[in-house]
PyMOL Python script that loads the backbone (N, CA, C, O; Angstrom):
from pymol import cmd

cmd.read_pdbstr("""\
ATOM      1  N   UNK A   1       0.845  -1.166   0.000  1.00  0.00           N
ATOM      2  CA  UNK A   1       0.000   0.000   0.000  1.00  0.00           C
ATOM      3  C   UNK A   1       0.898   1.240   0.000  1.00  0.00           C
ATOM      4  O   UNK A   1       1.820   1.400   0.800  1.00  0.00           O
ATOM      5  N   UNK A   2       0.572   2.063  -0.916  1.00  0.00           N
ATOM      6  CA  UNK A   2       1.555   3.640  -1.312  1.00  0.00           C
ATOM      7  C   UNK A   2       0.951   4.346   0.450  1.00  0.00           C
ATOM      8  O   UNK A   2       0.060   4.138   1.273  1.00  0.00           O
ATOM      9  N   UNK A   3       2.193   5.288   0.231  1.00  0.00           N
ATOM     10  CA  UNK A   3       2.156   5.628   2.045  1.00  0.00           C
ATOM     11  C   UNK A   3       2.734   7.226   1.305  1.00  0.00           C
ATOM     12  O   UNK A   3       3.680   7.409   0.538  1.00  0.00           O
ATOM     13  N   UNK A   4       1.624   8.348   1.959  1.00  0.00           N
ATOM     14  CA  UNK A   4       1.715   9.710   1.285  1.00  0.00           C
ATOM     15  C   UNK A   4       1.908  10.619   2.200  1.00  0.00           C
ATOM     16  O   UNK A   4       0.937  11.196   2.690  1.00  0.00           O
ATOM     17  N   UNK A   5       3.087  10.883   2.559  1.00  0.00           N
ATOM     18  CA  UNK A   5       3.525  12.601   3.131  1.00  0.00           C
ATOM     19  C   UNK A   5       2.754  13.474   3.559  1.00  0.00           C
ATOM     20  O   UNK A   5       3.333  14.490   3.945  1.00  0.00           O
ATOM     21  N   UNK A   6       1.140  13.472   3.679  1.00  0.00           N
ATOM     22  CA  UNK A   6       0.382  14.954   3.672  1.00  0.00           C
ATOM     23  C   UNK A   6       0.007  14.855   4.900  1.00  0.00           C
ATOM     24  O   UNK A   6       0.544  14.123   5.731  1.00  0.00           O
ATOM     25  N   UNK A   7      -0.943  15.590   5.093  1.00  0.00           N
ATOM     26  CA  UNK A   7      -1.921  16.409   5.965  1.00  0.00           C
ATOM     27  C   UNK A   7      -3.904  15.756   4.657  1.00  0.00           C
ATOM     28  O   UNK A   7      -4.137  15.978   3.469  1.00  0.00           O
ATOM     29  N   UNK A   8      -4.506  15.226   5.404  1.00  0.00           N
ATOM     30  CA  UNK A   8      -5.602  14.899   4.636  1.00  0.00           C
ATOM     31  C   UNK A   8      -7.170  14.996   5.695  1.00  0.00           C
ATOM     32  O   UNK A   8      -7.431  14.256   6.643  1.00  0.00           O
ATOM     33  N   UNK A   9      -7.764  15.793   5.322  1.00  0.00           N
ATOM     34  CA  UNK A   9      -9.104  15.956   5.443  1.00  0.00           C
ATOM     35  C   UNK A   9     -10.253  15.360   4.839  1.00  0.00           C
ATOM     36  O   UNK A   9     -10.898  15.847   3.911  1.00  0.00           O
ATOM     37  N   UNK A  10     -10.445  14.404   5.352  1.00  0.00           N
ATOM     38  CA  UNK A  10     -12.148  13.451   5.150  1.00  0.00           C
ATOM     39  C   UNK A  10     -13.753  13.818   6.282  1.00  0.00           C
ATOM     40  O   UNK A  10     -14.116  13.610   7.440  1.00  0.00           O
ATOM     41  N   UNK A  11     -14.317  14.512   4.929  1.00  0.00           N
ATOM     42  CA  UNK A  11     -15.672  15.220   5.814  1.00  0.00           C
ATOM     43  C   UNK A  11     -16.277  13.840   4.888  1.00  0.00           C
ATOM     44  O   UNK A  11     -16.020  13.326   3.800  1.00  0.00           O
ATOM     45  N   UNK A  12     -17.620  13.498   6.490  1.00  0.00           N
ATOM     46  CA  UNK A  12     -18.024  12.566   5.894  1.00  0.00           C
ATOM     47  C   UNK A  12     -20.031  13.340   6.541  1.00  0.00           C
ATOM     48  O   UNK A  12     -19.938  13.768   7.692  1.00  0.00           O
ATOM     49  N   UNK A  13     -20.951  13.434   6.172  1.00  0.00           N
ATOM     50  CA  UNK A  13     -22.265  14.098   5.890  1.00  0.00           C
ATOM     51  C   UNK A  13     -22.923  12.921   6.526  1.00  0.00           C
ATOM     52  O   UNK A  13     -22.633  11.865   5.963  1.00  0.00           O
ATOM     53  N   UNK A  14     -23.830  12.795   7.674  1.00  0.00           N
ATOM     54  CA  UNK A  14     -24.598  11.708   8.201  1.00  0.00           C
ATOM     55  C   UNK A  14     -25.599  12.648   9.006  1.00  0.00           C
ATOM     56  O   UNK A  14     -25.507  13.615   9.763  1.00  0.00           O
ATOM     57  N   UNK A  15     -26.742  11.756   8.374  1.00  0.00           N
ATOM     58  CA  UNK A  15     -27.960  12.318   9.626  1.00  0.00           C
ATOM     59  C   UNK A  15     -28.842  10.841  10.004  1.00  0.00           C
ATOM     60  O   UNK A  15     -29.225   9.966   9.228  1.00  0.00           O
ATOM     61  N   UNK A  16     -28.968  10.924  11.246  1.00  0.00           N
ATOM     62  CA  UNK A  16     -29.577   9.739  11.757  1.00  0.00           C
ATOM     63  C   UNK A  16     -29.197   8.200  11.379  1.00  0.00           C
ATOM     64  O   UNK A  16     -29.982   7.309  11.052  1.00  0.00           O
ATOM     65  N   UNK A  17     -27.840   8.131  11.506  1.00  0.00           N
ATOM     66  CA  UNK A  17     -27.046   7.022  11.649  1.00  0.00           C
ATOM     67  C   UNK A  17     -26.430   7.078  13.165  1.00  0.00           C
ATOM     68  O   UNK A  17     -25.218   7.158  13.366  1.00  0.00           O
ATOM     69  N   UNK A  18     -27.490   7.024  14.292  1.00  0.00           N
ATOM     70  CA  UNK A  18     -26.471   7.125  15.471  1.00  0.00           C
ATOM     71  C   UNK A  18     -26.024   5.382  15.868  1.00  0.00           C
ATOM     72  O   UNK A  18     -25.331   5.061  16.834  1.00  0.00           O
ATOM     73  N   UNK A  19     -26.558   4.529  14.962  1.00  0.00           N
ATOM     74  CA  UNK A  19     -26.460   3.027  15.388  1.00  0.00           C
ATOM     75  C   UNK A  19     -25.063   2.442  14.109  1.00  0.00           C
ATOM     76  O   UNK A  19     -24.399   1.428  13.895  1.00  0.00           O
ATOM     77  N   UNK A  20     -25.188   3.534  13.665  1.00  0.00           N
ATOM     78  CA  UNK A  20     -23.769   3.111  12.312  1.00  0.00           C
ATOM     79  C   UNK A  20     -22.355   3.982  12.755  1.00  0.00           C
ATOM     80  O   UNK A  20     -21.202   3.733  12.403  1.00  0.00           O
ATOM     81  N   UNK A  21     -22.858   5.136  13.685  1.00  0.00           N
ATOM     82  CA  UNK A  21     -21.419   5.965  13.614  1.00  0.00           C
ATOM     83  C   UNK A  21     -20.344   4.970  13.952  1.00  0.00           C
ATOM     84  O   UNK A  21     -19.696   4.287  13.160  1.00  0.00           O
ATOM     85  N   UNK A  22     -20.269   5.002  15.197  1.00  0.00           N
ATOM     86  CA  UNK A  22     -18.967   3.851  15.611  1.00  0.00           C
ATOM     87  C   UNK A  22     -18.222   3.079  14.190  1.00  0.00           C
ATOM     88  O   UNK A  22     -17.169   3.373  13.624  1.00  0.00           O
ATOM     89  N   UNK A  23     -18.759   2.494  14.025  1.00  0.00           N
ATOM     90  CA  UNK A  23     -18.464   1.549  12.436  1.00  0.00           C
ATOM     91  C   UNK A  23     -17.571   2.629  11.146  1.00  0.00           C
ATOM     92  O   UNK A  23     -16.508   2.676  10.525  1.00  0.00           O
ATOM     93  N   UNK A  24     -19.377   3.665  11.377  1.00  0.00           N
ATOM     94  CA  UNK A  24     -18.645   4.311  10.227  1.00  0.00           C
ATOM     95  C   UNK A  24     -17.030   4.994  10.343  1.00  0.00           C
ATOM     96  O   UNK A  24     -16.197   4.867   9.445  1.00  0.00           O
ATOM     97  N   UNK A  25     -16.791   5.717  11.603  1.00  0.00           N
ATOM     98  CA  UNK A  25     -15.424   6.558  12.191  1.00  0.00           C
ATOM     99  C   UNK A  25     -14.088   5.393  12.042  1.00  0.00           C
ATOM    100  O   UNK A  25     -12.925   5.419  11.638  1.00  0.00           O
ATOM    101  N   UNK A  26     -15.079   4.345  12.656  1.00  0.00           N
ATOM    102  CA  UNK A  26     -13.269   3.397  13.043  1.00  0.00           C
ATOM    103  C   UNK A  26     -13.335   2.640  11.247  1.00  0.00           C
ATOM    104  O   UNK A  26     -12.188   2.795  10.827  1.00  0.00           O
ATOM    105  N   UNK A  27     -13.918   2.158  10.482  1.00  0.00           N
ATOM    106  CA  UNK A  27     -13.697   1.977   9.505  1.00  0.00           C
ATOM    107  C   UNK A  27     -12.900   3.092   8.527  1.00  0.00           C
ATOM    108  O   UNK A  27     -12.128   2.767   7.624  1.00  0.00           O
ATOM    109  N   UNK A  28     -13.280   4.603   8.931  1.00  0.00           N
ATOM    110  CA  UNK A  28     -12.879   5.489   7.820  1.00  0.00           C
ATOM    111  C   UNK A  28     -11.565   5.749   8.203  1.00  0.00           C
ATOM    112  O   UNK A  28     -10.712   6.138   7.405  1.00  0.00           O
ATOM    113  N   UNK A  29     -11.240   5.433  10.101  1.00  0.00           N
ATOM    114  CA  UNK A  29      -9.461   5.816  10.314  1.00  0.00           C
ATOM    115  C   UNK A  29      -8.923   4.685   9.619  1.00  0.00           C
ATOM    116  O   UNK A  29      -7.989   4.721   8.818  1.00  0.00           O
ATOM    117  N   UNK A  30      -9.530   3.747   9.953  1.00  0.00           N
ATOM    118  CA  UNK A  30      -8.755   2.247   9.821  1.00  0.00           C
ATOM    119  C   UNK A  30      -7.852   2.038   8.161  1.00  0.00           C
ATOM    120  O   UNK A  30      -6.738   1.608   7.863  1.00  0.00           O
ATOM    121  N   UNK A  31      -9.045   2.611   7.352  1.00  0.00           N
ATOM    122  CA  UNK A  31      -8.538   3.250   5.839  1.00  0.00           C
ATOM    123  C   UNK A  31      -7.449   4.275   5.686  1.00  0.00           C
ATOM    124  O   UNK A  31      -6.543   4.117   4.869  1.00  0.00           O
ATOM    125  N   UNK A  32      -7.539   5.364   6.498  1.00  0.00           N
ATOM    126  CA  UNK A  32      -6.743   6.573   6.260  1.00  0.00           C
ATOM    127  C   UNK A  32      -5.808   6.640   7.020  1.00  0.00           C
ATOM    128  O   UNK A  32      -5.183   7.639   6.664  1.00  0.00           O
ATOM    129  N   UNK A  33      -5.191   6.075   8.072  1.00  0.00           N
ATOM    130  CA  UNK A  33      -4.194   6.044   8.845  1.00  0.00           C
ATOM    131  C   UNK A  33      -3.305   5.708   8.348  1.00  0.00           C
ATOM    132  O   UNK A  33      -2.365   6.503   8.332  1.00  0.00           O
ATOM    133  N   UNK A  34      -3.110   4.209   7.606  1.00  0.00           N
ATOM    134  CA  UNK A  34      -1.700   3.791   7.074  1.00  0.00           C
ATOM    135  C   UNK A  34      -1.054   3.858   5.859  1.00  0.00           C
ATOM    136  O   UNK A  34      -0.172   3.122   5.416  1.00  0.00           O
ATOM    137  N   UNK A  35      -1.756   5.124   5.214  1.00  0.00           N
ATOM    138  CA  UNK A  35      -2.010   5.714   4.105  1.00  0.00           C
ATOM    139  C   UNK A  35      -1.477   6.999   4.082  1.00  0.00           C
ATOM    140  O   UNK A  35      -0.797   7.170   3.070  1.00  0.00           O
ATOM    141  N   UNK A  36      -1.531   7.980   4.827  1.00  0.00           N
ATOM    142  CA  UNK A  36      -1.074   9.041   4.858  1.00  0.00           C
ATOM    143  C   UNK A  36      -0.375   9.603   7.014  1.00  0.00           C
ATOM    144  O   UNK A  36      -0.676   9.055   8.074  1.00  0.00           O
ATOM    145  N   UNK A  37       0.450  10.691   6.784  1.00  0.00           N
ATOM    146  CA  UNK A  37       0.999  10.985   7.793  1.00  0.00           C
ATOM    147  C   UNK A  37       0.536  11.718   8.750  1.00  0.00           C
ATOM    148  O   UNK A  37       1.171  11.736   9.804  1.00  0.00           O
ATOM    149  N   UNK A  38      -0.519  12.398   8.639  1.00  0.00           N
ATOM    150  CA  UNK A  38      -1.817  12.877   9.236  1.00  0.00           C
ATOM    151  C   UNK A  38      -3.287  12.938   8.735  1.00  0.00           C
ATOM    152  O   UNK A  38      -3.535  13.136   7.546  1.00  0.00           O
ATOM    153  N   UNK A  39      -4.171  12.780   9.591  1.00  0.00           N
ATOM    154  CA  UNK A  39      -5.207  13.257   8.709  1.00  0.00           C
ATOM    155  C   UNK A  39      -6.362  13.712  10.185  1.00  0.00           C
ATOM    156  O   UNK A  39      -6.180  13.651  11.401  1.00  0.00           O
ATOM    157  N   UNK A  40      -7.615  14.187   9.295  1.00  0.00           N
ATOM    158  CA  UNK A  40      -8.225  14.478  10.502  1.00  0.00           C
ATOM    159  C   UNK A  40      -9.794  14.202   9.851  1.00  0.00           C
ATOM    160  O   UNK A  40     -10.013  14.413   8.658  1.00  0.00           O
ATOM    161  N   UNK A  41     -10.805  13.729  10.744  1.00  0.00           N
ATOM    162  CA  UNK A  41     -11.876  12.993  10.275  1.00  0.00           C
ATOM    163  C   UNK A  41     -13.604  14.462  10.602  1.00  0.00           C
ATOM    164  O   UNK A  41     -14.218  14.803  11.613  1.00  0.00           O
ATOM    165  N   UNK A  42     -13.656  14.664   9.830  1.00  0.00           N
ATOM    166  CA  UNK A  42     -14.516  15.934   9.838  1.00  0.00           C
ATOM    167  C   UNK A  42     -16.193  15.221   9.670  1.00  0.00           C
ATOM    168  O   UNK A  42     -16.606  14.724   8.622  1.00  0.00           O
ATOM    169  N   UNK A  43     -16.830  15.299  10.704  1.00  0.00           N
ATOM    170  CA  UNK A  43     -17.845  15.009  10.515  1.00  0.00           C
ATOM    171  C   UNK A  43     -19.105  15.807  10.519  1.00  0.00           C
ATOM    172  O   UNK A  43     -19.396  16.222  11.640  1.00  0.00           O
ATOM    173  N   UNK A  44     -19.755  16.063   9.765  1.00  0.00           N
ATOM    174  CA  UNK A  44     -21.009  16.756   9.625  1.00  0.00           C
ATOM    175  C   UNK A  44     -22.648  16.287  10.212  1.00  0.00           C
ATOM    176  O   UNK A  44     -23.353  15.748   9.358  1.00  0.00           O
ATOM    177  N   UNK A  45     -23.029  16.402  11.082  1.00  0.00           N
ATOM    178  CA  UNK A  45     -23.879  15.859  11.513  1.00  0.00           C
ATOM    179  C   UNK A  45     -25.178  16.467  10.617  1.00  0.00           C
ATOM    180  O   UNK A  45     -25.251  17.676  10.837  1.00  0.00           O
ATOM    181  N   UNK A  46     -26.196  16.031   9.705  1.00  0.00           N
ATOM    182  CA  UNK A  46     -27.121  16.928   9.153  1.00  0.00           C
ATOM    183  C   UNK A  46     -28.512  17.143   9.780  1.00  0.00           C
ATOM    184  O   UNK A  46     -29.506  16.781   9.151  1.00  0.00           O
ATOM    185  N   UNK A  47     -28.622  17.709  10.976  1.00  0.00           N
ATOM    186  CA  UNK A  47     -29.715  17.248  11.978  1.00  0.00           C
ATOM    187  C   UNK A  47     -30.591  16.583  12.363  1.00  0.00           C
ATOM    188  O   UNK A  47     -31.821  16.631  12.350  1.00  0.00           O
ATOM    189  N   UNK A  48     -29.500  15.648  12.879  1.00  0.00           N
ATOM    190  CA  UNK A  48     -30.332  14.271  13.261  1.00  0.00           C
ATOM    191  C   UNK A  48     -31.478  14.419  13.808  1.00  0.00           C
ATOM    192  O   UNK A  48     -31.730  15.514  14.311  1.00  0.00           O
ATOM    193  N   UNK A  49     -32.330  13.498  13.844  1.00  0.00           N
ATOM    194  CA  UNK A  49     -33.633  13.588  15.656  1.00  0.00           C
ATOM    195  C   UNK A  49     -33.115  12.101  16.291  1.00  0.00           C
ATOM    196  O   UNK A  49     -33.458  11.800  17.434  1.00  0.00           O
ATOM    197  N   UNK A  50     -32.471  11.409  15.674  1.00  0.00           N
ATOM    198  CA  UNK A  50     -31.949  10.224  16.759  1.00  0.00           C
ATOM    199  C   UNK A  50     -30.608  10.575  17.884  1.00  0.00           C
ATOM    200  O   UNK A  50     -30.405  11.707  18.324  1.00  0.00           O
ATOM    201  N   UNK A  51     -30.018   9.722  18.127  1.00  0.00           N
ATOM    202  CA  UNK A  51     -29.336   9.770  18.664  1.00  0.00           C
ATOM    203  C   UNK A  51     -28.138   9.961  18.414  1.00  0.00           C
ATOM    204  O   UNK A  51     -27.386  10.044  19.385  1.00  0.00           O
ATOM    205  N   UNK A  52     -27.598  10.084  17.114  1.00  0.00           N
ATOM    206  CA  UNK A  52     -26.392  11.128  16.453  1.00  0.00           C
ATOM    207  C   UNK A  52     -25.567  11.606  17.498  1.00  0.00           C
ATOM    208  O   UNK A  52     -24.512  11.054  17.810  1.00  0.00           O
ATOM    209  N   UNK A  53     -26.063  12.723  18.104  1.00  0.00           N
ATOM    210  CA  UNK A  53     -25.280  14.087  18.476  1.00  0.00           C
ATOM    211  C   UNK A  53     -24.257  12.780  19.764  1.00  0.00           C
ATOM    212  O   UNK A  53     -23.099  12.427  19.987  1.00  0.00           O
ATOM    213  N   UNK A  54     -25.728  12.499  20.282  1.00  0.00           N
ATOM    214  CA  UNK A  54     -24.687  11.475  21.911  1.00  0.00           C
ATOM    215  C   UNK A  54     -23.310  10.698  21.834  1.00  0.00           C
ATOM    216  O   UNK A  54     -22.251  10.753  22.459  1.00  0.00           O
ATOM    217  N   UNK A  55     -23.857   9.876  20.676  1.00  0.00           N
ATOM    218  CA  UNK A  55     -22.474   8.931  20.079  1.00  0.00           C
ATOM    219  C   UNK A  55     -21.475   9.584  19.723  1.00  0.00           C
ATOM    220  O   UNK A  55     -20.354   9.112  19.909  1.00  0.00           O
ATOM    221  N   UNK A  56     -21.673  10.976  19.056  1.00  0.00           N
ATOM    222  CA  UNK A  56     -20.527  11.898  18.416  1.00  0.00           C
ATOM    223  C   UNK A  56     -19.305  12.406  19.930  1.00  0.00           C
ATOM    224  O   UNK A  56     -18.115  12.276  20.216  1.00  0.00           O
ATOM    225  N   UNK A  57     -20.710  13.088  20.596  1.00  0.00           N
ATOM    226  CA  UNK A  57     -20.299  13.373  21.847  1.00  0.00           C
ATOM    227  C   UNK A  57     -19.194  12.943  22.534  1.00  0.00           C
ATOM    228  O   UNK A  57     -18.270  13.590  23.026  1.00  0.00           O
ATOM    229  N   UNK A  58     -19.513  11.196  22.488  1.00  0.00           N
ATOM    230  CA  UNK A  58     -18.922  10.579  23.267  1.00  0.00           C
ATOM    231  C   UNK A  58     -17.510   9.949  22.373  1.00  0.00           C
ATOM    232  O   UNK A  58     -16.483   9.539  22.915  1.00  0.00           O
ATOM    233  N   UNK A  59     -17.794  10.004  20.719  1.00  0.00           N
ATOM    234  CA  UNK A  59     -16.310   9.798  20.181  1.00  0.00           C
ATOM    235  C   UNK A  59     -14.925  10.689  20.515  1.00  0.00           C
ATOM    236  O   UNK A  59     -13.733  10.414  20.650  1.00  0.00           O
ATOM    237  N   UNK A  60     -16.132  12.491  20.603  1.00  0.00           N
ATOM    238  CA  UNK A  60     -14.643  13.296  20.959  1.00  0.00           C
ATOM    239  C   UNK A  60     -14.357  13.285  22.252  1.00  0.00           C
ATOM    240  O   UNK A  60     -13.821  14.261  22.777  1.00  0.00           O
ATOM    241  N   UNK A  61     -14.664  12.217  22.915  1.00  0.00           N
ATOM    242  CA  UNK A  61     -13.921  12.252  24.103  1.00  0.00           C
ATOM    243  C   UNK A  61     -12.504  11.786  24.539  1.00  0.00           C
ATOM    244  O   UNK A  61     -11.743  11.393  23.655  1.00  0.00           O
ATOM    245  N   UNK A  62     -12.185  11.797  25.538  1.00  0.00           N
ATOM    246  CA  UNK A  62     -10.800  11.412  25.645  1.00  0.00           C
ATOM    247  C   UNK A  62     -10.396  10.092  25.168  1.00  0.00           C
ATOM    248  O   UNK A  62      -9.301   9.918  24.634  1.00  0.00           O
ATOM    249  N   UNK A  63     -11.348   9.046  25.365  1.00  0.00           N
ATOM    250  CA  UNK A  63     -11.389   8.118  24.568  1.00  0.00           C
ATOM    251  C   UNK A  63     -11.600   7.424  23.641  1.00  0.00           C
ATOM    252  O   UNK A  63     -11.480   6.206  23.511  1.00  0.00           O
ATOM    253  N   UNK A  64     -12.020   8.425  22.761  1.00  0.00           N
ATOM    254  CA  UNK A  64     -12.902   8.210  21.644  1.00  0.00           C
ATOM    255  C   UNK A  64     -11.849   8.303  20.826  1.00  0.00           C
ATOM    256  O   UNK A  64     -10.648   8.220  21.083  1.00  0.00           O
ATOM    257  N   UNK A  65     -12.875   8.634  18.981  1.00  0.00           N
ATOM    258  CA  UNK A  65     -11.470   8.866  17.756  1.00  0.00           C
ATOM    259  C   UNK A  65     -10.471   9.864  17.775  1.00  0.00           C
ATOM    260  O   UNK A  65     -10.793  11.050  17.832  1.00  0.00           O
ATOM    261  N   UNK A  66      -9.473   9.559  17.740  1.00  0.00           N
ATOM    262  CA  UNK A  66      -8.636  10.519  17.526  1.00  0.00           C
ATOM    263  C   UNK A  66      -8.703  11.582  16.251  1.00  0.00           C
ATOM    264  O   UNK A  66      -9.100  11.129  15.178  1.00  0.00           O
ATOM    265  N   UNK A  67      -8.400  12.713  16.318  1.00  0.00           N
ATOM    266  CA  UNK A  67      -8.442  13.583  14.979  1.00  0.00           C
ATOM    267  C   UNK A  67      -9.741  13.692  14.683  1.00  0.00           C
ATOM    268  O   UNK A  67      -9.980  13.648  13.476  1.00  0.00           O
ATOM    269  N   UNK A  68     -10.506  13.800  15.282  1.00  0.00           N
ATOM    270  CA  UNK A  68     -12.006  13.903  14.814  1.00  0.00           C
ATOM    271  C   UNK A  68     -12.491  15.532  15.307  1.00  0.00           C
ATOM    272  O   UNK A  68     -12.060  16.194  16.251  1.00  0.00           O
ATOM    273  N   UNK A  69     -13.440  15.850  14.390  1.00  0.00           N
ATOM    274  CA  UNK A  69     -14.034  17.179  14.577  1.00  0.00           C
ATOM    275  C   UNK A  69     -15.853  16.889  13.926  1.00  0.00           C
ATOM    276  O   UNK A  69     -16.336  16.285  12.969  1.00  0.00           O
ATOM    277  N   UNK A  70     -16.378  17.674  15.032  1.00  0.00           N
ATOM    278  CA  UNK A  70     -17.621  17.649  14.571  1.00  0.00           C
ATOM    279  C   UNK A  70     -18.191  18.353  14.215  1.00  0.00           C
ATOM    280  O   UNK A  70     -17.483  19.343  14.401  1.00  0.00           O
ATOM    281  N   UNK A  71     -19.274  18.769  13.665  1.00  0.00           N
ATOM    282  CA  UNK A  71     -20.066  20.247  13.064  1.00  0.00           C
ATOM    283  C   UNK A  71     -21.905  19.239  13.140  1.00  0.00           C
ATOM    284  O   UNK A  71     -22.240  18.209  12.556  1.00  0.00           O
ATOM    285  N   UNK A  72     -22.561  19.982  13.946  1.00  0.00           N
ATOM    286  CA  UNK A  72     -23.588  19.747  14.272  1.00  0.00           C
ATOM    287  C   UNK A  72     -24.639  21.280  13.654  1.00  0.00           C
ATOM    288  O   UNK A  72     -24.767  22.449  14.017  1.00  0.00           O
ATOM    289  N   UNK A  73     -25.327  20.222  12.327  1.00  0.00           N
ATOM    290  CA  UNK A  73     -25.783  21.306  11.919  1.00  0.00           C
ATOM    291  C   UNK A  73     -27.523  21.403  13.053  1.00  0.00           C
ATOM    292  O   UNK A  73     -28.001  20.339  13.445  1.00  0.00           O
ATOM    293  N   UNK A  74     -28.227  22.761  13.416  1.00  0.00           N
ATOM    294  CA  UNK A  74     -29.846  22.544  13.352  1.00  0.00           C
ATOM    295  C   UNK A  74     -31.062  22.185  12.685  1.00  0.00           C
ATOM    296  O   UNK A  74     -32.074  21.568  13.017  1.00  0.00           O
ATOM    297  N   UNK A  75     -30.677  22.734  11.685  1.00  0.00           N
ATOM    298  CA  UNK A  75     -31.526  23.000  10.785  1.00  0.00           C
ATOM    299  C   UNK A  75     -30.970  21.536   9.335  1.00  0.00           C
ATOM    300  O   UNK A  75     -29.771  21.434   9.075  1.00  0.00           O
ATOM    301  N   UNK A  76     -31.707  20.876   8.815  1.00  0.00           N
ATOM    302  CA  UNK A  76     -31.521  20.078   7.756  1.00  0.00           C
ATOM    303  C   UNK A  76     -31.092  20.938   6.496  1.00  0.00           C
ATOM    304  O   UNK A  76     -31.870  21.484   5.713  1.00  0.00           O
ATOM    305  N   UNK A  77     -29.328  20.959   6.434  1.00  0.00           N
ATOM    306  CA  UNK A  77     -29.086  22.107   5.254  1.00  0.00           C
ATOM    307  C   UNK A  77     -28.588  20.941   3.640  1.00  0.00           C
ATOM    308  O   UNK A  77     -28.898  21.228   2.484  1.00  0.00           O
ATOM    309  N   UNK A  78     -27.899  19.853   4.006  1.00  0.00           N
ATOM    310  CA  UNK A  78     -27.080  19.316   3.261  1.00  0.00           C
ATOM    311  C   UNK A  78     -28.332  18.034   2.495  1.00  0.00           C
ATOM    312  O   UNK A  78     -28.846  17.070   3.063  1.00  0.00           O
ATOM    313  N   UNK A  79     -28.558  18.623   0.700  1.00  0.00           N
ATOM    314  CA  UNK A  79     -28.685  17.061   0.372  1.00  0.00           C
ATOM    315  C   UNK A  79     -28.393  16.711  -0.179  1.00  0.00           C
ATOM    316  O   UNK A  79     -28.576  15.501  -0.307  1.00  0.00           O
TER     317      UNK A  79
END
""", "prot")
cmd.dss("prot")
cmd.show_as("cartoon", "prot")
cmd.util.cbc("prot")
cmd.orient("prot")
């Protein structure tokens, strides 16, 4: 597997997948980690009504994904 020097940003757009996040985050580092020399995992929440925001919550925690950032939209903007 080619191994790339950068800095890489992956925004990934989810609304009401709070029973897939987990999966979805550690699958998308699990891809991008041994691939490049940083990266950081940008997630867009598109206002859920499930349980989204909690799981996110609890990824940026101290124990959660590393390199992760969240953006919690209100309003349903993204389709």
């Amino acid at each position: 597997m080619a191994f790339f020097p950068c800095f890489l940003s992956a925004v990934v757009v989810v609304r009401n997948q709070s029973k897939n996040l987990d999966k979805i985050l550690s699958d998308t580092a699990a891809v991008i980690a041994p691939i490049v020399s940083d990266y950081e995992l940008i997630i867009v929440d598109n206002a859920s009504d499930d349980d989204s925001i909690s799981v996110l919550k609890r990824q940026t925690s101290e124990h959660g994904q590393p390199n992760l950032q969240v953006y919690a939209l209100t309003k349903e903007g993204l389709n």
